[in-house]
N, C-alpha and C positions, 0 to 999 in steps of 0.2 A: 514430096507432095507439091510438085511446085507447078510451073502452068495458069492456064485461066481460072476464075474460084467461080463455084456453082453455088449456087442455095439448097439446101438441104429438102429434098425430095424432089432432085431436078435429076436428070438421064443425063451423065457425063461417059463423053469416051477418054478411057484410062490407059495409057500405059504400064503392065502393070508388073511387066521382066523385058527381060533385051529382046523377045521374040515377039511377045503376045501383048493386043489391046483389046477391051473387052469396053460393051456399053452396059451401065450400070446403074443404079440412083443411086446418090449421094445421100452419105447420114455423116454430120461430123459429130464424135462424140467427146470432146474434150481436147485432145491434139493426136488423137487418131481419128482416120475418117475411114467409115465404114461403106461397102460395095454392095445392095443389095440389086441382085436377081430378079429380073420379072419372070423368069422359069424357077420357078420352087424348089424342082428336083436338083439345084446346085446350090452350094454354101454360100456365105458371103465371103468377102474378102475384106481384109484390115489393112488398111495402111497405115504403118507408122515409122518411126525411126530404124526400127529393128526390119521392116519390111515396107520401103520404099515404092511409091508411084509417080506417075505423074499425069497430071488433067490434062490431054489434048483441048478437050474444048466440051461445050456444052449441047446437048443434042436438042435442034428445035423441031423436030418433027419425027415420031417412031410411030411406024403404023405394020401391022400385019397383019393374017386372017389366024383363027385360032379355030 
């Protein structure tokens, strides 16, 4: 989980396997940090020892139509 550090309820883009980045809000819970979804319909993601990411960096602007 290594990279830039976010604040917790900030939109970071993740790396989060060898292939895939995903944008996410950050939740740390202890020394895992948790990936929540602005699309509902998908799970969150945990980062931890057992299942590695890494922060690219912090998103300062997400804007789309819904």
């Amino acid at each position: 989980m290594s990279g830039d550090t976010v604040e917790d309820d900030e939109i970071a883009a993740v790396q989060v396997d060898d292939t895939r980045a995903t944008l996410k809000k950050v939740k740390h819970v202890g020394k895992d940090v948790f990936l929540y979804p602005i699309n509902t319909k998908y799970a969150p993601i945990i980062l931890n020892k057992d299942n590695p990411g890494c922060i690219l960096g912090k998103a300062i602007h997400v804007g789309f139509d819904m």
